[in-house]
NUDRENDREN-424210 format. One line per field, with one value per residue: x, y negated, z negated of N, C-alpha, C in turn. Coordinates in Angstrom, 1 decimal. Atoms other than C-alpha are relative to their C-alpha. Example, Ala and Ser with C-alpha at 12.3 -4.5 7.8 and 13.67 -1.06 7.14 Angstrom:
// residues 2
n.c1	[0.9, -0.9];
n.c2	[1.2, 1.1];
n.c3	[0.0, 0.0];
ca.c1	[12.3, 13.7];
ca.c2	[4.5, 1.1];
ca.c3	[-7.8, -7.1];
c.c1	[0.9, -0.8];
c.c2	[-1.2, -1.1];
c.c3	[0.0, -0.8];
This chain:
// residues 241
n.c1	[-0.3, -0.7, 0.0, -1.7, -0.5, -0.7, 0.2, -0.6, 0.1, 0.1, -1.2, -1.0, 0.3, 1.4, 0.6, 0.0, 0.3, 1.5, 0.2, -0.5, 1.2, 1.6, -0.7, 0.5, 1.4, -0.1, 0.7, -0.6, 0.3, -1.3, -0.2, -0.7, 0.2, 0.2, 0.7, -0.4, -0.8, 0.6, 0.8, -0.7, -0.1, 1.2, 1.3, -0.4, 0.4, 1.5, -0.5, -0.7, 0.5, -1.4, -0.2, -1.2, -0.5, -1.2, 0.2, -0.4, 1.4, 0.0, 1.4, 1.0, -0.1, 0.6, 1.4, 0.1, -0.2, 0.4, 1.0, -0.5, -0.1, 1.2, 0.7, -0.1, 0.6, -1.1, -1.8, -0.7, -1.3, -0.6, -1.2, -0.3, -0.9, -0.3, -1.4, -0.7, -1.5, -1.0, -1.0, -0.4, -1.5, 0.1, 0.7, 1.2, 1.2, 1.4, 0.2, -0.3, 1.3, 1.1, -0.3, -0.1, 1.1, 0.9, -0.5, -0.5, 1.5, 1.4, 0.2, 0.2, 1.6, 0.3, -0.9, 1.0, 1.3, 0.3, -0.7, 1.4, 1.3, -0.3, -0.1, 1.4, -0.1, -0.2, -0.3, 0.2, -1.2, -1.0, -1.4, -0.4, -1.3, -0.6, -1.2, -1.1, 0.0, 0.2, -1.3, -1.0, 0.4, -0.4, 0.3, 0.6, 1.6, 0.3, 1.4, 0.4, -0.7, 0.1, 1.7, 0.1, -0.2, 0.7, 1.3, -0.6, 0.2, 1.1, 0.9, -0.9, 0.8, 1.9, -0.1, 0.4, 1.0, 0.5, 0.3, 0.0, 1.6, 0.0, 0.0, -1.0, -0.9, -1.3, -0.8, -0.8, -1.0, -0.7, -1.1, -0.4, -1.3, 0.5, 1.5, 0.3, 0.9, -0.7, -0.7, -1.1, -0.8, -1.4, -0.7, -0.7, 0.7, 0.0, 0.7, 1.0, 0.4, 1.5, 1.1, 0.7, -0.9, 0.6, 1.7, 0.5, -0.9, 0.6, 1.3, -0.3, -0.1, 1.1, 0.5, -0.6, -0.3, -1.2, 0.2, -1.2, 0.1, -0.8, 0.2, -0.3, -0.3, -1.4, -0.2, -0.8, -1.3, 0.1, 0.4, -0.8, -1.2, 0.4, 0.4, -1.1, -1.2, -0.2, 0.7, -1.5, 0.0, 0.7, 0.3, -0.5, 1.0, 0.8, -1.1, -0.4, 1.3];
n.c2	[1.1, -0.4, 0.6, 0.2, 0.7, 0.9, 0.5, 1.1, 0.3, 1.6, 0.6, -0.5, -1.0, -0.2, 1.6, 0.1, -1.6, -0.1, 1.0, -1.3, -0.9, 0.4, 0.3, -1.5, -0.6, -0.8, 0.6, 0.5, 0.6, 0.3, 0.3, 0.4, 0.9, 1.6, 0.0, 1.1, -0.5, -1.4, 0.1, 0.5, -1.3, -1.0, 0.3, 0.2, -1.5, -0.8, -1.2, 0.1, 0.0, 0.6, 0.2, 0.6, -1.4, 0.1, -1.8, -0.2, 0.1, -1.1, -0.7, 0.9, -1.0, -1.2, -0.1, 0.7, -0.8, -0.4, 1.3, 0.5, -1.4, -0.4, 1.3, 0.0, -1.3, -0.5, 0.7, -0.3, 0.5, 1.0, 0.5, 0.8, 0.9, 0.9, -0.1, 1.7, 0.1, 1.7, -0.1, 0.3, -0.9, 0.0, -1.2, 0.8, -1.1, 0.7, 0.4, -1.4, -0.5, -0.1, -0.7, -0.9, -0.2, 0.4, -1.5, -1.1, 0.2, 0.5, -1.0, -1.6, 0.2, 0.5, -1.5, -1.2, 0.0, -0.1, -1.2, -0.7, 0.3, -1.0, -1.6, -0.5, 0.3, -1.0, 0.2, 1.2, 0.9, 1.7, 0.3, 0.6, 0.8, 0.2, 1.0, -0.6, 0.2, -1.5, -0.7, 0.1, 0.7, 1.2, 0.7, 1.6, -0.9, -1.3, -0.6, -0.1, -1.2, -1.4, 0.0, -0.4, -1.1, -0.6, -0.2, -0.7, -1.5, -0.3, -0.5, -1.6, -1.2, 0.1, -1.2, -1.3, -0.3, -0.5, -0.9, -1.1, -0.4, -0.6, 1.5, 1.4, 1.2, 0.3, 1.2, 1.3, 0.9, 1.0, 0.7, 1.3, 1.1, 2.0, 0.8, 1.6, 0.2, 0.3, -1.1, -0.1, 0.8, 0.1, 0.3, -0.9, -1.0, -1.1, -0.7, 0.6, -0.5, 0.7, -0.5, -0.6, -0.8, -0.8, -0.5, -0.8, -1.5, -0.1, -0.1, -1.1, -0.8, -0.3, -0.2, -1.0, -0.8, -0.7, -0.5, 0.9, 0.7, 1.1, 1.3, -0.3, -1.0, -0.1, -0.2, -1.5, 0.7, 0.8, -1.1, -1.0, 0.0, -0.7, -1.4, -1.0, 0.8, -0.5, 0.8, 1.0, 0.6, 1.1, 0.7, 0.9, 0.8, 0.7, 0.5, 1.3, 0.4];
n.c3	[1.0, 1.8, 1.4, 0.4, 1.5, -0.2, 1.9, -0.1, -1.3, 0.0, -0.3, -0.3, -0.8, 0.4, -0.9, -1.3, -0.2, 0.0, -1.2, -0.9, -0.5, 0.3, -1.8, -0.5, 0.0, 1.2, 1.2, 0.9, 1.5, 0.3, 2.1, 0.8, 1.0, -0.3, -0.7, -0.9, -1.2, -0.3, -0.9, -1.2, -1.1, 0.1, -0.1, -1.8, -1.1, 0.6, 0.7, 1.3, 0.9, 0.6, 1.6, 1.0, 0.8, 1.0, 0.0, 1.1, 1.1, -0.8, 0.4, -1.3, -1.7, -0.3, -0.3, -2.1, -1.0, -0.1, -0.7, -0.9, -0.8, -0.2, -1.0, -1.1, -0.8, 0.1, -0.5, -0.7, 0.2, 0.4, -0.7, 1.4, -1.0, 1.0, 0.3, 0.7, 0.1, 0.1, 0.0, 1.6, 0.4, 1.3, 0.4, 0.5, -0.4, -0.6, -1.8, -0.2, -0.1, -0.8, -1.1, 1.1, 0.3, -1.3, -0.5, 0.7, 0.6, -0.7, -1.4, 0.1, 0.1, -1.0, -0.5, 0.3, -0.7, -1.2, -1.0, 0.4, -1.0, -1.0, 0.0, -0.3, -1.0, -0.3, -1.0, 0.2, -0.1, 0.5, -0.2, 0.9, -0.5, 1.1, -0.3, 0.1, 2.1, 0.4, -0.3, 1.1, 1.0, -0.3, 0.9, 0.1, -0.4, -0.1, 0.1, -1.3, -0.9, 0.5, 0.1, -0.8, 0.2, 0.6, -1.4, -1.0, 0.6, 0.3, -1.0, -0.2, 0.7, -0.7, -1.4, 0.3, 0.5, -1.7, -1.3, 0.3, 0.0, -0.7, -0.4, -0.1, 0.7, -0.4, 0.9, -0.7, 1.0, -0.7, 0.7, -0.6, 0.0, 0.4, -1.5, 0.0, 1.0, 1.3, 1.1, -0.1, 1.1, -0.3, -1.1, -0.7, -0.4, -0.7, -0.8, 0.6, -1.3, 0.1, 0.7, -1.2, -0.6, 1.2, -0.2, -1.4, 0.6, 1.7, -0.3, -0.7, 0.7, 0.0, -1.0, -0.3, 1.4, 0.0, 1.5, 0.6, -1.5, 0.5, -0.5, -0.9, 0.3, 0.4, 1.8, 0.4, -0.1, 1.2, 0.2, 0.0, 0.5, 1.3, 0.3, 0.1, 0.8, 1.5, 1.3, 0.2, -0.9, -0.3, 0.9, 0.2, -0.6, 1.0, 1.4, -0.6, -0.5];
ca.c1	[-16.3, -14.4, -15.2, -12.1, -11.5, -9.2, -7.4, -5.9, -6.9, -7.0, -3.7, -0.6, -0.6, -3.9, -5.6, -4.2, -4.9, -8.8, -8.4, -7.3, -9.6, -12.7, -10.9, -11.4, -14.8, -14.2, -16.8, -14.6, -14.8, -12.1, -11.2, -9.5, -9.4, -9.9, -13.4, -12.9, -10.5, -12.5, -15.7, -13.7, -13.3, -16.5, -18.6, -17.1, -18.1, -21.4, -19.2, -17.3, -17.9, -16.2, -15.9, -14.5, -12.0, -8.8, -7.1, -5.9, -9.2, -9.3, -13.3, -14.7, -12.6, -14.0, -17.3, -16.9, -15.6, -17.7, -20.8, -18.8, -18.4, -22.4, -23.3, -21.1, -22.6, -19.3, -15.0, -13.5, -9.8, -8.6, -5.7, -3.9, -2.2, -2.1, 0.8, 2.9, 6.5, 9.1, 12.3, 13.5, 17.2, 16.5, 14.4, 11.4, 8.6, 5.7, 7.1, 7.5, 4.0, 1.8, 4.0, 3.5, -0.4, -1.1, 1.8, 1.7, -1.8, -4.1, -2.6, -2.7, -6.8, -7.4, -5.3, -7.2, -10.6, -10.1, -8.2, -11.7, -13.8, -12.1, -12.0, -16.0, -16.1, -14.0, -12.4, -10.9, -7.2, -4.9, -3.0, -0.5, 1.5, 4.9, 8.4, 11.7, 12.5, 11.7, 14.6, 16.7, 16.8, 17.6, 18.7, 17.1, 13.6, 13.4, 9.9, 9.2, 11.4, 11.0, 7.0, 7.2, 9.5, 6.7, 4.4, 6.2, 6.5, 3.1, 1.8, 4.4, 2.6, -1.2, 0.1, 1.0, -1.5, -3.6, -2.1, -2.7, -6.9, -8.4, -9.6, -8.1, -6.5, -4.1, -1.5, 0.2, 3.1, 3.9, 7.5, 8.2, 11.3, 11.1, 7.9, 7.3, 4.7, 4.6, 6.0, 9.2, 11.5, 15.1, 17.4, 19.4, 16.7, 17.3, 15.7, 12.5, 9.6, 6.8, 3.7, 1.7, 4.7, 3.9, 0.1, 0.1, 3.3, 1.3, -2.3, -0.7, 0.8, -2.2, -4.1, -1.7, -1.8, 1.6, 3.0, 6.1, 6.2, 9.4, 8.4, 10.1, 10.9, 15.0, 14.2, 14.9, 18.1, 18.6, 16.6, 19.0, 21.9, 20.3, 19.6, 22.9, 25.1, 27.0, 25.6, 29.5, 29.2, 25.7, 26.3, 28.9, 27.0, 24.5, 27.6, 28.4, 24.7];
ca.c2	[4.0, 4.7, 3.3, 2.0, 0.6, -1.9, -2.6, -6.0, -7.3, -11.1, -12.0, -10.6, -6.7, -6.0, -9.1, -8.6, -4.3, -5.3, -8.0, -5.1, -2.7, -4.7, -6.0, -2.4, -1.8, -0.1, -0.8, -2.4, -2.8, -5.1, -5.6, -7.8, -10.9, -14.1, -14.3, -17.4, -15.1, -11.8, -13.9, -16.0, -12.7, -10.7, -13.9, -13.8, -10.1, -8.0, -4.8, -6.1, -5.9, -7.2, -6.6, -8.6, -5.7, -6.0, -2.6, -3.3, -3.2, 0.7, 1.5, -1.7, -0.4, 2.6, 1.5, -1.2, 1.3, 3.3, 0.4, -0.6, 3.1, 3.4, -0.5, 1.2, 5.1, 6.1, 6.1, 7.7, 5.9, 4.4, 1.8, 1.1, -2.2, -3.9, -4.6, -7.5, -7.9, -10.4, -10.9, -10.3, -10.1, -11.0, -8.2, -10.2, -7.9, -10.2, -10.5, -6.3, -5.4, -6.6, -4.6, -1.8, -2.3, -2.8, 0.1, 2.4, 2.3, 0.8, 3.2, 6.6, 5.4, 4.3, 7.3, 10.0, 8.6, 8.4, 12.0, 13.4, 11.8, 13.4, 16.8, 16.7, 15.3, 17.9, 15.7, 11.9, 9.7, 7.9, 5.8, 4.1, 0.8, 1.4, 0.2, 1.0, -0.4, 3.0, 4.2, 3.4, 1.6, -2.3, -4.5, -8.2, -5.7, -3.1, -2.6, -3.0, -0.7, 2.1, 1.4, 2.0, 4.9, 6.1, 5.8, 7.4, 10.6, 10.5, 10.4, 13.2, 15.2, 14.2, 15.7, 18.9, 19.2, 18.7, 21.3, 23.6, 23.0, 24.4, 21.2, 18.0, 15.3, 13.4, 11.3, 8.4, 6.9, 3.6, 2.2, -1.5, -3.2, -7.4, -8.4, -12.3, -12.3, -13.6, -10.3, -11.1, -12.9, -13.9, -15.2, -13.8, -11.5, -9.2, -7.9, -9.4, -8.0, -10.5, -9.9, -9.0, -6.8, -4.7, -4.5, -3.1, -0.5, 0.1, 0.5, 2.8, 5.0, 5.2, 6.0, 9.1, 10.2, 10.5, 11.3, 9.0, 5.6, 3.0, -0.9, -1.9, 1.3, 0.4, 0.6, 4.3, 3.4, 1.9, 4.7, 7.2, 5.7, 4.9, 8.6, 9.8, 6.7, 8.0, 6.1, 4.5, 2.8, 1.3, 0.0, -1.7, -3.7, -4.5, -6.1, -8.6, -9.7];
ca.c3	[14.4, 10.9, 7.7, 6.3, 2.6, 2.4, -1.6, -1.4, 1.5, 0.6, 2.0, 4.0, 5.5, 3.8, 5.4, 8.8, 8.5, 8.0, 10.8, 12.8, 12.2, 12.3, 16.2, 16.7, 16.0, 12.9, 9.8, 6.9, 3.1, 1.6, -2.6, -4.2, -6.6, -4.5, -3.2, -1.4, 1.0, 0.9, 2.3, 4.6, 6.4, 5.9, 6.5, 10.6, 11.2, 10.4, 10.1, 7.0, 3.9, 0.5, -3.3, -6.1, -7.9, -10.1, -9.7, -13.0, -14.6, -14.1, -15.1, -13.0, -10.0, -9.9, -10.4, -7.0, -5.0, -5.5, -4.7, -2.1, -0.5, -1.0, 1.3, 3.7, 4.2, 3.1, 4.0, 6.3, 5.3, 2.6, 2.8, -0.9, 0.1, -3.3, -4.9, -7.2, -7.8, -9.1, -8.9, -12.8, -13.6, -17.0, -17.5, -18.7, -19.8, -19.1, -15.1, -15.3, -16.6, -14.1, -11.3, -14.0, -14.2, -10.5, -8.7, -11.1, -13.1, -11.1, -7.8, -9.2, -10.4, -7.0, -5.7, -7.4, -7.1, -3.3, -2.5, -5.0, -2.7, 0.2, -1.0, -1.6, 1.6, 2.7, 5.4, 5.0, 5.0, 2.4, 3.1, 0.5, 1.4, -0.5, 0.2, 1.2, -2.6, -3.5, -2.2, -5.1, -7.9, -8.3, -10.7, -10.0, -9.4, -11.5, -12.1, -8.9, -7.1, -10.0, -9.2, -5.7, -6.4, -8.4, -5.1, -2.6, -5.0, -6.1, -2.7, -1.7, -4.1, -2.6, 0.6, -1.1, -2.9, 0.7, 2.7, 0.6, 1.1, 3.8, 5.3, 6.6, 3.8, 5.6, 3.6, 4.9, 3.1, 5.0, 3.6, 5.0, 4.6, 4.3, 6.6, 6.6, 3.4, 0.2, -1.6, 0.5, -2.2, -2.1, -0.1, 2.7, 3.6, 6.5, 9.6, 8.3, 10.4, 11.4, 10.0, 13.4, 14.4, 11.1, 11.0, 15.0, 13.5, 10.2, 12.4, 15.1, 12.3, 11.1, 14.0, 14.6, 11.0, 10.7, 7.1, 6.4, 8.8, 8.3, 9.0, 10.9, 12.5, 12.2, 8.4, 8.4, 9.1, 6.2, 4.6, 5.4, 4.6, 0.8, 0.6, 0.9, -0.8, -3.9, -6.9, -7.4, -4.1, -4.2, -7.7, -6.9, -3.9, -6.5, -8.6, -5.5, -5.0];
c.c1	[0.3, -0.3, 0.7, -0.4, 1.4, 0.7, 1.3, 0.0, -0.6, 1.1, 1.1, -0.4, -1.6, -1.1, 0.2, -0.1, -1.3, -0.4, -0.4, -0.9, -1.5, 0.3, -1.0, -0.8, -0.1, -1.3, 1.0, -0.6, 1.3, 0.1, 0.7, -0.6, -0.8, -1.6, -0.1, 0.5, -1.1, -1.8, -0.2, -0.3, -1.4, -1.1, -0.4, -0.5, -1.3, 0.7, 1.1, -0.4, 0.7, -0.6, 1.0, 0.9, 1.5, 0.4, 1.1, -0.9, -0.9, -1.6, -0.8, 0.1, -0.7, -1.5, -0.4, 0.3, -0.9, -1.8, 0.3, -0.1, -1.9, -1.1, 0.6, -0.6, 1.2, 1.6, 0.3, 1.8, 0.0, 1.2, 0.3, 1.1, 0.2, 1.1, 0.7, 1.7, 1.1, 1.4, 0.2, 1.5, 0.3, -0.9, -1.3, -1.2, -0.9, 0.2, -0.1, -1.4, -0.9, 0.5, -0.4, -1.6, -0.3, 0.7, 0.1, -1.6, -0.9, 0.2, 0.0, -1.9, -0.5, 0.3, -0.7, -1.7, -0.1, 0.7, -1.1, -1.1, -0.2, -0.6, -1.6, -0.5, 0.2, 0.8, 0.8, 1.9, 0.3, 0.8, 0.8, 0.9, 1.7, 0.8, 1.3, 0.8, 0.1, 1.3, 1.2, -0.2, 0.5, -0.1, -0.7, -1.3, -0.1, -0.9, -0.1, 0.2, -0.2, -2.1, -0.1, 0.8, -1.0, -1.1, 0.2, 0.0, -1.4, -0.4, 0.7, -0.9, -1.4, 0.3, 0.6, -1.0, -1.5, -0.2, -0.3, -2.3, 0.1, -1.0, 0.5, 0.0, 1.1, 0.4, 1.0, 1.0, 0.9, 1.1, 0.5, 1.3, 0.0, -0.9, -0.4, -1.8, 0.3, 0.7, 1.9, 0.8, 1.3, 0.3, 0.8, -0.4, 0.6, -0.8, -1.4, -1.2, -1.6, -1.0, -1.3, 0.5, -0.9, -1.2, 0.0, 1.3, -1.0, -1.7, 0.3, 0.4, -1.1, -1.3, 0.2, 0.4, 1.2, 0.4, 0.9, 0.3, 1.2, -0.6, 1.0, 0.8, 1.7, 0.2, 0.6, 1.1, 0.6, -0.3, 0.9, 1.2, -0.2, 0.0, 1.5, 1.0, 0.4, 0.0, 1.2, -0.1, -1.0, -0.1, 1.1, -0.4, -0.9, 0.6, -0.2, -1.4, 0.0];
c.c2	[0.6, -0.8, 0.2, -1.2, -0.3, 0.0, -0.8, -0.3, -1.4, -0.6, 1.4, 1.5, 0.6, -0.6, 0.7, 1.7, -0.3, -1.0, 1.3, 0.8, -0.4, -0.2, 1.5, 0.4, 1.0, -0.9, 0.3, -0.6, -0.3, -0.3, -1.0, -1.5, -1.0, 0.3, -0.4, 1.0, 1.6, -0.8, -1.1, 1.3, 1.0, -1.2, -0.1, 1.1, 1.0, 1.1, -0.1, 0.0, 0.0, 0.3, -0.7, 1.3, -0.7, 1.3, 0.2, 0.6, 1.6, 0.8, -0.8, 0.3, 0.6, 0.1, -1.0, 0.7, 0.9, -0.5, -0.6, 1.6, 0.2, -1.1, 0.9, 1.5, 0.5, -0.6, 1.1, 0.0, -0.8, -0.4, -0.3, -1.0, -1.1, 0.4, -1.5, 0.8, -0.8, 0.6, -0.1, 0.5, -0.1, 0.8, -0.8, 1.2, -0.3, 0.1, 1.5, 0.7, -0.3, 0.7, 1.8, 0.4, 0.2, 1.2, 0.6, 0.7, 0.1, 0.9, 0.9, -0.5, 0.0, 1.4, 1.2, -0.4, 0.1, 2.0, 0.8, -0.2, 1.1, 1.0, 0.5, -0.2, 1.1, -0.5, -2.0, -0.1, -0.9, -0.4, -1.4, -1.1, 0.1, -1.0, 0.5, -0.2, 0.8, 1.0, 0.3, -0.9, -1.8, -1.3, -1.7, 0.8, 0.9, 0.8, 0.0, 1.1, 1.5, 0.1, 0.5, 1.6, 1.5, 0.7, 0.8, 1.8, 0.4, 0.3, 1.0, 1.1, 0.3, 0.8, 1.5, 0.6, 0.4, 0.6, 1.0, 0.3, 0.5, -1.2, -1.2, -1.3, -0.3, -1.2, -0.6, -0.6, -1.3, -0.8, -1.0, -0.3, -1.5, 0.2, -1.4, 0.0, -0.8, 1.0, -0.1, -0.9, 0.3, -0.4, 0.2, 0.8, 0.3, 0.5, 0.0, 0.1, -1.5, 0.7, 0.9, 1.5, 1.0, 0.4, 0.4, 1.2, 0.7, 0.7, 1.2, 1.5, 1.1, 0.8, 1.5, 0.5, 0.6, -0.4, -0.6, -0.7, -1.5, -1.4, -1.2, 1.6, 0.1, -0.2, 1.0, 0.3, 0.0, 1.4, 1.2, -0.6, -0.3, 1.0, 0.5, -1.4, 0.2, -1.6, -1.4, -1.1, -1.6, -1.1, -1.3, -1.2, -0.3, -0.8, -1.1, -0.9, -1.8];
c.c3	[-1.3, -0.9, -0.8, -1.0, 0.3, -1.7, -0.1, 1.3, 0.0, 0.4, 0.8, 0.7, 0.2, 1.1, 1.4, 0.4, 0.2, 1.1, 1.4, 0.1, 0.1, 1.7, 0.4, -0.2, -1.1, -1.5, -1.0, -1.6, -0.3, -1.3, -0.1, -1.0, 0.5, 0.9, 0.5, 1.5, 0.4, 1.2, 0.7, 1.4, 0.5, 0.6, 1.0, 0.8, -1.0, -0.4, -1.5, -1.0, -1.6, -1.6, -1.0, -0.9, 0.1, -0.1, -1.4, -1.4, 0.5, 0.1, 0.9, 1.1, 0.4, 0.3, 1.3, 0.9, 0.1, 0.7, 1.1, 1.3, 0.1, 0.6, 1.2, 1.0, -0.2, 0.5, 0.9, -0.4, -0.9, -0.4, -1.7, 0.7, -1.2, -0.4, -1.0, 0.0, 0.0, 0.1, -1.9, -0.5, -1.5, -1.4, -1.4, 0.1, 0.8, 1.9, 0.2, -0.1, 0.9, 1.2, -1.0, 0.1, 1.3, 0.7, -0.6, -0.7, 0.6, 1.6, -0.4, -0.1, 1.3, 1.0, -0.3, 0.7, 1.4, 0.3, -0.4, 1.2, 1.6, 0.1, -0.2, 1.2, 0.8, 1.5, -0.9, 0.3, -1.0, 0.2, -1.1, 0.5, -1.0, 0.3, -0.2, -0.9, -0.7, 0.3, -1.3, -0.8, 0.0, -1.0, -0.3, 0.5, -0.7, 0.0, 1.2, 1.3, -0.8, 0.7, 1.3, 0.6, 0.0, 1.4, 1.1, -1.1, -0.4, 0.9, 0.8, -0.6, 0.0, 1.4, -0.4, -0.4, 1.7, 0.7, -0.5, 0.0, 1.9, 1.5, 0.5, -0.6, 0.8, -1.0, 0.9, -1.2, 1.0, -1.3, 0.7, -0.9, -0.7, 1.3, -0.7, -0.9, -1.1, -0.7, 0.6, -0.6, 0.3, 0.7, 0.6, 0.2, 1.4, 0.8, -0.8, 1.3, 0.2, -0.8, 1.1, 0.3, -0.8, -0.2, 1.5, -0.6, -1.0, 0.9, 1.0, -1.1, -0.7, 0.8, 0.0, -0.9, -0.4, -1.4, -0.4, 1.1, -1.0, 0.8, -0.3, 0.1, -0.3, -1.6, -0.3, -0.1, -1.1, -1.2, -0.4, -0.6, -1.6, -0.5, -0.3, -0.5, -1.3, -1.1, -0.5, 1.2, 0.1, -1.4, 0.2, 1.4, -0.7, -0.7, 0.9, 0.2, -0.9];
């Protein structure tokens, strides 16, 4: 049995990851805002277990997870799976800063405290939800896609950091696509992955500790051809949008 931290797990991948690993006999702590939804979940299974936490509010965090990590005897894994993000083509600050306080802020705090924990530990698993968003940049998103940017490199740099102990940190960088949530905005979405689909991709990945996982896996796809499109090309597909 693993004890697996959850951070955002009142709705959508979060939700259905702590569904998942509780199925499995795993003992679960889950975070977030809405209490209502956190002990909906926790009130169905004895191995769950739930805190109110804002991973904006970077000193409270720290001190729930840490009261949360000492009801359950410790972590084994934890899942960062929070997240915000608007559509803003008018470059509105107010819609920019809370993707700003929550990927960027509130995940390096969350981020460190857990890879520390590990490394006294001397054993443990993060794993970060980003988004293939990160890929490049995007003008009706920008905060959003530089934020997940930001996540994908930061946690690039928790897995160097990693191999270089003499111990096992594994880092996980899961990058989904559109999956059938609320963070999926717009219209004329695309290979849009259920939500089931994604939490059994996302929980397998996991499982097999593997270090960069596309959701769906024909995201990569995708992926690649981002990586390598000269900057003239994808701007002007951003023009026709």
């Amino acid at each position: 049995m693993k004890k697996v931290i959850i951070i955002g797990a009142t709705s959508g991948i979060g939700r259905g990851l702590a569904e998942r690993f509780i199925q499995e006999g795993n003992m679960v702590g889950i975070t977030g805002r809405r209490e209502n939804k956190l002990q909906e979940l926790c009130s169905q299974n004895k191995n769950c277990f739930y805190t109110i936490s804002d991973v904006t509010k970077e000193t409270d965090t720290i001190r729930q997870l840490n009261n949360l990590v000492d009801r359950m005897g410790g972590m084994d894994i934890l899942v960062f799976c929070s997240g915000v993000g608007e559509l803003n083509p008018e470059l509105d600050y107010n819609l920019e800063r809370p993707a700003l306080l929550t990927n960027v802020i509130g995940f390096t705090n969350v981020a460190d405290w857990a890879f520390y924990f590990f490394q006294r530990q001397e054993s443990g698993h993060l794993v970060t939800i980003s988004s293939v968003g990160g890929m490049r940049g995007e003008g009706i998103a920008p905060a959003y896609n530089a934020s997940k940017a930001y996540q994908i490199n930061y946690t690039e740099g928790l897995r160097k950091k990693a191999a270089k102990l003499s111990y096992p940190i594994h880092i996980t960088d899961i990058r989904p696509g559109f999956v059938d949530t609320a963070m999926a905005k717009g219209e004329g979405l695309f290979w849009v992955t259920p939500l089931q689909k994604a939490v059994q991709q996302i929980y397998r990945a996991i499982f097999r500790k593997r270090k960069v996982v596309y959701i769906s896996r024909r995201w990569r796809y995708v992926a690649m051809l981002l990586r390598i499109m000269p900057a003239s090309i994808y701007c002007k597909m951003c023009q026709q949008k």
